[in-house]
C-alpha positions in Angstrom: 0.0 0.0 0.0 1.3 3.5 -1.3 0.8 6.8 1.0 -0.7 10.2 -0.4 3.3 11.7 -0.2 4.6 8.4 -2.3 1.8 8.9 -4.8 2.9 12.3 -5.1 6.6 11.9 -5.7 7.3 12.6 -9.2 10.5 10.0 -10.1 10.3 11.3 -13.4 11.4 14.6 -12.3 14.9 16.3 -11.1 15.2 16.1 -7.5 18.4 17.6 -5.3 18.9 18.4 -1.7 16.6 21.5 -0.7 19.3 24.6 -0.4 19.0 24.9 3.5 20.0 20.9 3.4 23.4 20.1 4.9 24.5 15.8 4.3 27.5 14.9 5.6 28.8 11.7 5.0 29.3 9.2 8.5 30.1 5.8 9.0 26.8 4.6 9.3 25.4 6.5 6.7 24.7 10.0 6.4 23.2 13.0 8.4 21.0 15.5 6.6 20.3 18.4 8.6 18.0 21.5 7.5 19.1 25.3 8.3 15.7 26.4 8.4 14.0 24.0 10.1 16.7 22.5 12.1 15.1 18.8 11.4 18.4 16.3 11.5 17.9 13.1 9.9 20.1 9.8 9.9 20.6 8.3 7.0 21.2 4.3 7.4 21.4 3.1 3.9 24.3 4.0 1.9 22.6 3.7 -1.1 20.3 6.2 -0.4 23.1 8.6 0.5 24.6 7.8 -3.0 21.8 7.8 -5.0 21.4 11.3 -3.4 24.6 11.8 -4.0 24.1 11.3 -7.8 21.2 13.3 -8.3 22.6 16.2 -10.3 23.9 13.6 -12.5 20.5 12.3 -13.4 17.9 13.9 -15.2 14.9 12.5 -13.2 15.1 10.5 -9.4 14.0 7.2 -12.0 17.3 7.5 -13.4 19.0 8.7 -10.1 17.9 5.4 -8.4 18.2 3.0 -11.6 22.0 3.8 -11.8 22.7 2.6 -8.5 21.7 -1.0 -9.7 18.0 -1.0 -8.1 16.0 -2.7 -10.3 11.9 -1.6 -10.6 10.7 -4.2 -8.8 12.8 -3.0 -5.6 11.7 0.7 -5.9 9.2 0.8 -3.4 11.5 0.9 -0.9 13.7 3.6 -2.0 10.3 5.7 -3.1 9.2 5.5 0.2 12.2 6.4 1.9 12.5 9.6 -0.5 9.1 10.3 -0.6 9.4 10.6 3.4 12.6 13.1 2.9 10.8 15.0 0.3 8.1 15.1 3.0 10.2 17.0 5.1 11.9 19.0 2.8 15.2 17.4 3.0 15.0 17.2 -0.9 13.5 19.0 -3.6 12.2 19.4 -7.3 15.1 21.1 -9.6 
């Protein structure tokens, strides 16, 4: 089952970090913090930091998350996960 945010993220669309977005790189992960809303988030997938990482070389989050070797059938999990970050505005529509 999909939620309203997931149905609303557009893969087929540029995404990067939102401007006030911080990530810097840990061992576990990645933390995200936001300048304007001071939200910190962990990230604990390191594909999810890299796919991140890669989005202004990809011209839609499709392609973003295809080039790190997910295939379709395991997008859900990585549309939910950015659908929750885009959520909270740690990324954002180019």
């Amino acid at each position: 089952m999909t939620t309203a945010v997931q149905d609303a993220l557009d893969l087929d669309t540029q995404w990067t970090l939102h401007p006030q977005v911080a990530l810097r790189p840990e061992s576990f992960g990645a933390l995200l913090y936001h300048f304007g809303t001071r939200k910190l988030s962990f990230l604990k997938n390191r594909t999810i930091v890299a796919i991140i990482e890669s989005f202004p070389d990809h011209p839609t989050m499709r392609a973003a998350i295809a080039a790190a070797g997910i295939p379709e059938s395991g997008m859900a999990t990585y549309t939910k996960a950015f659908a929750t970050l885009a959520d909270s505005r740690m990324i954002t529509t180019l």
